[in-house]
Structures are given as C-alpha cells and as structure tokens.
N, CA, C and O of each residue as an XYZ file, in Angstrom:
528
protein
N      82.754     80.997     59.108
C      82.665     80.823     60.551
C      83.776     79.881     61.023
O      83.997     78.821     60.436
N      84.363     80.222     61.926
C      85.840     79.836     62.632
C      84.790     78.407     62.918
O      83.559     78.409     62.906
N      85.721     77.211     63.174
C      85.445     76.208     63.807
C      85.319     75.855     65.359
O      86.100     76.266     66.217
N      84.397     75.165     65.553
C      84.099     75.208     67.330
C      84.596     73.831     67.983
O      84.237     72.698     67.664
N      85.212     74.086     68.653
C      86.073     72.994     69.391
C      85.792     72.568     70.702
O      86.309     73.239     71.595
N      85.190     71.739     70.982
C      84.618     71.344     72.592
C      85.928     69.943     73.540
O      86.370     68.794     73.560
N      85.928     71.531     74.243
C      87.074     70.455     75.102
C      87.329     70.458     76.554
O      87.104     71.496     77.176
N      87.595     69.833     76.918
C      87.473     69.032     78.970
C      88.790     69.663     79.236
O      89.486     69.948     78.262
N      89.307     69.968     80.688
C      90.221     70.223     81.452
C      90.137     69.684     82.827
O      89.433     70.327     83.605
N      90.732     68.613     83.272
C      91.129     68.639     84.476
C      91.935     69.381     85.430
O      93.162     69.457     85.370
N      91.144     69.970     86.383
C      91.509     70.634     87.702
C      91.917     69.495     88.709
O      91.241     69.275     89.714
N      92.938     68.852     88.429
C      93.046     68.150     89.462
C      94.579     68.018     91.028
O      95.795     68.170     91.148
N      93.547     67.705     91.738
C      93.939     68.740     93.093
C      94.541     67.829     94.094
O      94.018     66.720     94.209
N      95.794     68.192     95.007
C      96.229     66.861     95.714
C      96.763     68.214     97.033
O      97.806     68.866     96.994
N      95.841     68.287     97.920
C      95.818     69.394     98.980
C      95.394     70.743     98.219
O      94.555     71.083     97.385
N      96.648     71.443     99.111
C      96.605     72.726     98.205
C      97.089     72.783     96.972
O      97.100     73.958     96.605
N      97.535     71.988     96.081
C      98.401     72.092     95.249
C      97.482     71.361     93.723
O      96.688     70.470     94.022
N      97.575     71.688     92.311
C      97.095     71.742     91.245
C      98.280     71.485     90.490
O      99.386     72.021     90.431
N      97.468     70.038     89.658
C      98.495     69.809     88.811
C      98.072     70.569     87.313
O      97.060     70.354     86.646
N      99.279     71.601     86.997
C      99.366     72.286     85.706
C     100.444     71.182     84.533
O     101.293     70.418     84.991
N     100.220     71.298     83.318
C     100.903     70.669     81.870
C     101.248     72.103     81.330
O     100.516     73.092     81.363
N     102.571     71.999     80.804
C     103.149     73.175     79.719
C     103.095     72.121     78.105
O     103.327     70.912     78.133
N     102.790     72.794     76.958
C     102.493     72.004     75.949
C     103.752     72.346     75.276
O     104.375     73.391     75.467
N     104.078     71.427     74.495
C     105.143     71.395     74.485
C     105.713     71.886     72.867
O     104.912     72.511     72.173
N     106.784     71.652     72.435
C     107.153     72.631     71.526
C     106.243     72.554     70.225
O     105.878     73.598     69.684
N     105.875     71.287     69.722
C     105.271     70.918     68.753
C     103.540     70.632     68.736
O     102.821     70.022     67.944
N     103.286     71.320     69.900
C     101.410     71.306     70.312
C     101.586     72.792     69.769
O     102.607     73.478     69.711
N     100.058     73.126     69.326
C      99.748     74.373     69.249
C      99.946     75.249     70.571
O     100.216     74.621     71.595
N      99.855     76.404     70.634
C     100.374     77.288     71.906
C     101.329     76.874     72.743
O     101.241     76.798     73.968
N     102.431     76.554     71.928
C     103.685     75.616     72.408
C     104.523     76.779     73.864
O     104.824     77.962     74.027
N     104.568     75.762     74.451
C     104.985     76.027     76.346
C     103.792     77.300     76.823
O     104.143     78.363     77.335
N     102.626     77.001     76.590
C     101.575     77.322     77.584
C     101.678     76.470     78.441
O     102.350     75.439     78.477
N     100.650     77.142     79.495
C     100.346     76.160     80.621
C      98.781     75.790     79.909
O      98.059     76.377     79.103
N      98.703     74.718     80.538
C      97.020     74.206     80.538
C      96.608     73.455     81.532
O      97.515     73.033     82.248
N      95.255     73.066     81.887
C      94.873     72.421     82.910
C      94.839     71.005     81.470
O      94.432     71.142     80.316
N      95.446     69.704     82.159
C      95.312     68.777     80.946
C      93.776     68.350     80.598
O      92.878     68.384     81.439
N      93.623     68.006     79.452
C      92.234     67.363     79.072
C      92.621     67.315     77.308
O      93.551     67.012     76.561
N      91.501     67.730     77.269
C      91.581     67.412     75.364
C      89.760     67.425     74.462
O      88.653     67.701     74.925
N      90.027     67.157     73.593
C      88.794     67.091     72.807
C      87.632     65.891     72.931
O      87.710     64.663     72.955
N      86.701     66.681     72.987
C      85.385     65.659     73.502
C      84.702     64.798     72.261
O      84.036     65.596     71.602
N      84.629     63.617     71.762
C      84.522     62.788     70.929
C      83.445     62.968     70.422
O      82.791     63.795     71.056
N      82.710     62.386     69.150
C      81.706     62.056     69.350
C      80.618     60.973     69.850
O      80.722     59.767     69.627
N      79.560     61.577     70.558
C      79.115     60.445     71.245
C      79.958     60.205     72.569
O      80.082     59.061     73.006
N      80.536     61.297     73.203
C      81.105     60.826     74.370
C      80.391     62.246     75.259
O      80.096     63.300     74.695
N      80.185     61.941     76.953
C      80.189     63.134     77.428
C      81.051     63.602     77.992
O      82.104     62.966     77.943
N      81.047     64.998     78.844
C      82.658     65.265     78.758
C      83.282     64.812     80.148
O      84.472     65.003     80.400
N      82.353     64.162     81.088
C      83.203     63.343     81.818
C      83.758     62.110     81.189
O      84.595     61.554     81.899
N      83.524     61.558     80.093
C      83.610     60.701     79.653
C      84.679     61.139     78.695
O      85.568     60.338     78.407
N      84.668     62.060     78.299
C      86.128     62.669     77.520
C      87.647     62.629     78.945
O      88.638     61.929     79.156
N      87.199     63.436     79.376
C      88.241     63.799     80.205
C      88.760     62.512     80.467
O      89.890     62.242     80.060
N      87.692     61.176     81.467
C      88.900     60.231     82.016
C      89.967     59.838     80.465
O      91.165     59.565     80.537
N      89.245     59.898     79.293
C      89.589     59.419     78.556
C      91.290     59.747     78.164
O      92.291     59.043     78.032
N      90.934     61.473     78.049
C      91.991     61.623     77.845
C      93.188     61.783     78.890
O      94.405     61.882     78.733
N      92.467     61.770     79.883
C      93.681     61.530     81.745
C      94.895     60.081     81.065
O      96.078     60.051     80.726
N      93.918     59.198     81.132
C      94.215     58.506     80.577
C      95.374     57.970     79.673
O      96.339     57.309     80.059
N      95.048     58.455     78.159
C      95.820     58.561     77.264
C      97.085     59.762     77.431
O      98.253     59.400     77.290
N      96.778     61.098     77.717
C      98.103     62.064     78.171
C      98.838     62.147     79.445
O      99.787     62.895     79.683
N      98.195     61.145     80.373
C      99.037     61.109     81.736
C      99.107     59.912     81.933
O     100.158     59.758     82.556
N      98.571     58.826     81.769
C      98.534     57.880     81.933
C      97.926     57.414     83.205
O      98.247     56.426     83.865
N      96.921     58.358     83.458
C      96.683     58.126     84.813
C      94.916     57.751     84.972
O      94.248     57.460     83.980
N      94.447     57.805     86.090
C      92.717     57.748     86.357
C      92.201     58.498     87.419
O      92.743     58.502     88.524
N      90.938     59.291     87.094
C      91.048     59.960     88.157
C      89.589     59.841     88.471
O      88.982     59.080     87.718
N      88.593     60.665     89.808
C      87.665     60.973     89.536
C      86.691     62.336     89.507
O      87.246     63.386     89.828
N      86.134     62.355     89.364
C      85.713     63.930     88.513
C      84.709     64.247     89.811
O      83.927     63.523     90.427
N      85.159     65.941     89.977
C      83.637     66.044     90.902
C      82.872     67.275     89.947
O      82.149     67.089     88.968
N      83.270     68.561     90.552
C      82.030     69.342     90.226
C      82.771     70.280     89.197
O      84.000     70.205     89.184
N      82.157     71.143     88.347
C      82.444     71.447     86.935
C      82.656     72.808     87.835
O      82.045     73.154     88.847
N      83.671     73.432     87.166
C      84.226     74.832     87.611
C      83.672     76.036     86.857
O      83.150     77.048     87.324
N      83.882     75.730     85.698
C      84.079     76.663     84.159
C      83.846     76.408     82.636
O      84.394     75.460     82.073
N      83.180     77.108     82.108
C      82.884     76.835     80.954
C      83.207     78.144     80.557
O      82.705     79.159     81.040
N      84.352     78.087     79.355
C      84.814     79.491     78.693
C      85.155     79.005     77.437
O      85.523     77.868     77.143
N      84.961     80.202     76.555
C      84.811     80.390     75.342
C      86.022     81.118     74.258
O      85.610     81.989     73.493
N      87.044     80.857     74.230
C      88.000     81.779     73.901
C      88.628     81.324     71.864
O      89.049     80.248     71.440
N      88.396     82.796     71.024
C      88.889     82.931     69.830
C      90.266     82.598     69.474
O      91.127     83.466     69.332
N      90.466     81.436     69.338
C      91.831     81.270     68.423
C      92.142     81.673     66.770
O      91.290     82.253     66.097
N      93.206     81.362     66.336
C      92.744     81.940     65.123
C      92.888     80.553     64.213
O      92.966     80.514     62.985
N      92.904     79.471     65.094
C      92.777     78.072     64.300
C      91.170     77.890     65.000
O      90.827     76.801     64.540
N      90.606     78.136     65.424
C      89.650     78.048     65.854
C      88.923     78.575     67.281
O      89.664     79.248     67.999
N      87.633     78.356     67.740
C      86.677     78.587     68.549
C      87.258     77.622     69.507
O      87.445     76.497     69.044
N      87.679     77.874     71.095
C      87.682     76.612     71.845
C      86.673     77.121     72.568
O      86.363     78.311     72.620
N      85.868     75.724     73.440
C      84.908     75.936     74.312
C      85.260     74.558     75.156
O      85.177     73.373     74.833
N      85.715     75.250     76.450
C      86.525     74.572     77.317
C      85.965     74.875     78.672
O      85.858     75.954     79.255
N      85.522     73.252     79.153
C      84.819     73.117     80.513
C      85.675     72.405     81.209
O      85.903     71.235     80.900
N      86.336     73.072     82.361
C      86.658     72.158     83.663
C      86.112     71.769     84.676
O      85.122     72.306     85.175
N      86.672     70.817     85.095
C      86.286     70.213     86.410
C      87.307     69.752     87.242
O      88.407     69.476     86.765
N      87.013     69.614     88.698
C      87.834     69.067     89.920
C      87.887     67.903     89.612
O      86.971     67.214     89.164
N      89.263     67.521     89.893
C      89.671     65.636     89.528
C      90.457     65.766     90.671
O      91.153     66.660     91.151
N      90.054     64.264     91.069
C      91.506     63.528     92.261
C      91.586     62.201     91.705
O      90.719     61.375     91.419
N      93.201     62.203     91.602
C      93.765     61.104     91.191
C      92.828     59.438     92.187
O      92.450     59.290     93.349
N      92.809     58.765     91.275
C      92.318     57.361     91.807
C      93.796     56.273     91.795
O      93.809     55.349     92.607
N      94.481     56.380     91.247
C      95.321     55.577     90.676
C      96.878     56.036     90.634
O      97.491     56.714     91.458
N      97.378     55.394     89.286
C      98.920     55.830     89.552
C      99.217     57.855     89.259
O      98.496     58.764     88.849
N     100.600     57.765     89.729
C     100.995     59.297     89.484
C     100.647     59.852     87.881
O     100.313     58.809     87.319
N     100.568     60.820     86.994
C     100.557     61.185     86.453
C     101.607     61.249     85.459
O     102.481     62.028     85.840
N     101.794     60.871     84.635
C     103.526     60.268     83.800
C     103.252     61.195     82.706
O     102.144     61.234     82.170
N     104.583     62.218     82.228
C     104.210     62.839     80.813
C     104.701     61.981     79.227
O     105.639     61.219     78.992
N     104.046     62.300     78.709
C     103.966     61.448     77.531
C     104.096     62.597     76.391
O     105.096     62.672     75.677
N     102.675     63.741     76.255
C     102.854     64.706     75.365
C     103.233     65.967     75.505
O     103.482     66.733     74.575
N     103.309     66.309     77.104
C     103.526     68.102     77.631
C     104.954     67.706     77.473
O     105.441     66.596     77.263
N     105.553     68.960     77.634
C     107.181     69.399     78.069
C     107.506     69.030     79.401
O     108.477     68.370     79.770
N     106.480     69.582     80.170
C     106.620     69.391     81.319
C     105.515     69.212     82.175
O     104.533     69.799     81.721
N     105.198     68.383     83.685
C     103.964     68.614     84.454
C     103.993     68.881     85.468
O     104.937     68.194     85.858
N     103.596     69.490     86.420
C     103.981     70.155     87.877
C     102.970     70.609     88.852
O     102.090     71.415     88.548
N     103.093     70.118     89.961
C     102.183     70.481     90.896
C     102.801     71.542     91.427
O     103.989     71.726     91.689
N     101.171     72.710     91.646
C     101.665     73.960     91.715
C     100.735     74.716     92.985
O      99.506     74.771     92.951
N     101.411     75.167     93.878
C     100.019     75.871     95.143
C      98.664     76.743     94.139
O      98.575     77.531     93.196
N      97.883     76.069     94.973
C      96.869     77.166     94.181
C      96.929     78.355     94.126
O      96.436     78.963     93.176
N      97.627     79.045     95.262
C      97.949     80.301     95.686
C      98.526     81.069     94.378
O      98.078     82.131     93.946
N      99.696     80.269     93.786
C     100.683     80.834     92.923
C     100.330     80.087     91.376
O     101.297     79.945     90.627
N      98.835     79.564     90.845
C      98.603     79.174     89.788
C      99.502     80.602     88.842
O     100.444     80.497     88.056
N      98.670     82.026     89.365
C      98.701     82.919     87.981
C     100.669     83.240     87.680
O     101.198     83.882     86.773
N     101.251     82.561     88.739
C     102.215     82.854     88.118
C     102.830     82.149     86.855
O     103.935     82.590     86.539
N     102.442     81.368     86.250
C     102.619     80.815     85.197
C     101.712     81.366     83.857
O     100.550     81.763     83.945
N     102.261     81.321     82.989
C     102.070     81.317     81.470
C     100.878     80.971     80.863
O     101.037     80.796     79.654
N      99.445     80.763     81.345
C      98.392     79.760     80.941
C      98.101     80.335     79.305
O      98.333     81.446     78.829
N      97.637     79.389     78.814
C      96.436     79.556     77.282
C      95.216     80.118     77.991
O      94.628     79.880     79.046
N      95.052     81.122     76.782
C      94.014     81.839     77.475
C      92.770     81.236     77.836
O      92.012     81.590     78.738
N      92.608     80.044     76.830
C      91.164     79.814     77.484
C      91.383     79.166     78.703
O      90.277     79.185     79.242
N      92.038     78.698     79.323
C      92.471     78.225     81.140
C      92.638     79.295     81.881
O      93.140     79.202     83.001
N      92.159     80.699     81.257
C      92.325     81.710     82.572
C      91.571     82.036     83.427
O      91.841     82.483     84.542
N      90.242     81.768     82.806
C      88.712     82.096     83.747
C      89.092     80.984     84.713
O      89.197     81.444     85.850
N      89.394     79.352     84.636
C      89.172     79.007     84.896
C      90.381     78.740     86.534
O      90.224     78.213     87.635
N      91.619     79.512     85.766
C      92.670     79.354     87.101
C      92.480     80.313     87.743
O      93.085     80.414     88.811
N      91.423     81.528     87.249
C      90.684     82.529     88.419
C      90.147     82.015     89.353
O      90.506     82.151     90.523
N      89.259     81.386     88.980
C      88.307     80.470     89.665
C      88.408     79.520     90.855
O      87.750     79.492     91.895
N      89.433     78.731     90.413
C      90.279     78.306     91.247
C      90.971     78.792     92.362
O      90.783     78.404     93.515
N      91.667     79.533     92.054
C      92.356     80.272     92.970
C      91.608     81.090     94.025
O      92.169     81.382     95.081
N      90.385     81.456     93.766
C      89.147     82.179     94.377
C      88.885     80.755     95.127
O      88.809     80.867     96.350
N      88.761     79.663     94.699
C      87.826     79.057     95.756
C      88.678     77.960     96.348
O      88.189     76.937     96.827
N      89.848     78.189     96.300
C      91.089     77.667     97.288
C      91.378     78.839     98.403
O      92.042     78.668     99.425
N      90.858     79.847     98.073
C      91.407     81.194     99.071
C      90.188     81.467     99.547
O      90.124     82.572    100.086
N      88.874     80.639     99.532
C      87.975     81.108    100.643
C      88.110     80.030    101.944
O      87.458     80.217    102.971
C-alpha cells in the first residue's frame, strides 16, 4: 500500500487575485504550480500546519478562513490528501525561499498555469466561487 500523505494548501487571496508557488527544480513535481502549504505534523491540526508552514516557505502569517477542498490524488511516491483553505495575509509580503517562483494571479486566469494535480479540484473551485 502506497503511502498516505496529509497536507494543507493555502488559498490565499488579496482582491481578485491568488497567490500561486511554482516548485522548483529540485522539489518533487519540479515547476508545477501549487497553492503553498506542506505536510501536517504530528499532533498538529491542519490549521495549525498551514500557518506553520506560511511561515517557514514564505516567510509570512496569515489568517485562515473557510476550507475549500479536500482531494485525494495517486502519486507514484505516494497517496497525497490535500485540504485547502482561504488565507489573507496578516503580516509581511510573502518572500520565496523554496519555490522558483511566486505570483499573484486573477482568479479568472488560475487554469492557465501548470498546477500538480492534486491543486486542481481545488483551483476549480476557486475559480467557481470568484466568478459567482
């Protein structure tokens, strides 16, 4: 049995616009897009993951509202099971440290980018409930 991987994504939103991370050459699914977050600890919950890792990969703080998505997608290094949520920055800008690159993007035009698949339900989603 493939291994199961539980991990947070921030959706986080400044108007119309969503900040997307491309991972970078030496991350697995090197220059995807992703919504940033990371792996949920043990003993942590996953709001409690996420600031964590805002944090540590952006250097930033944010705060969390309502959970978007929970999707399930087969890698062949493993099972991810990846829940997002809406974040607005509290604090400083967002600084890259581990992506290639980070970019605020209209919600309108998320799908034009490259995502990892398991961030696709969730930039559906998005994009659906920026366009109602």
């Amino acid at each position: 049995m493939k291994k199961r991987i539980n991990v947070v994504g921030a959706v986080l939103t400044r108007g119309q616009t969503i900040l997307a991370a491309r991972r970078s050459s030496t991350m697995s699914l090197p220059d995807k897009w992703e919504f940033p977050g990371g792996k949920i600890e043990m003993n942590e919950s996953p709001e409690q993951a996420l600031l964590r890792e805002l944090e540590e990969e952006l250097l930033c703080t944010a705060e969390i509202g309502a959970r978007i998505e929970t999707t399930e997608h087969e890698y062949d290094f493993g099972t991810v099971i990846l829940t997002t949520y809406y974040c607005s920055l509290t604090g400083e800008e967002p600084r890259l440290t581990e992506h290639s690159e980070i970019r605020w993007v209209q919600a309108a035009e998320l799908d034009q980018l490259d995502w990892a698949p398991a961030d696709i339900p969730a930039v559906v989603q998005v994009m659906k409930d920026f366009h109602e």
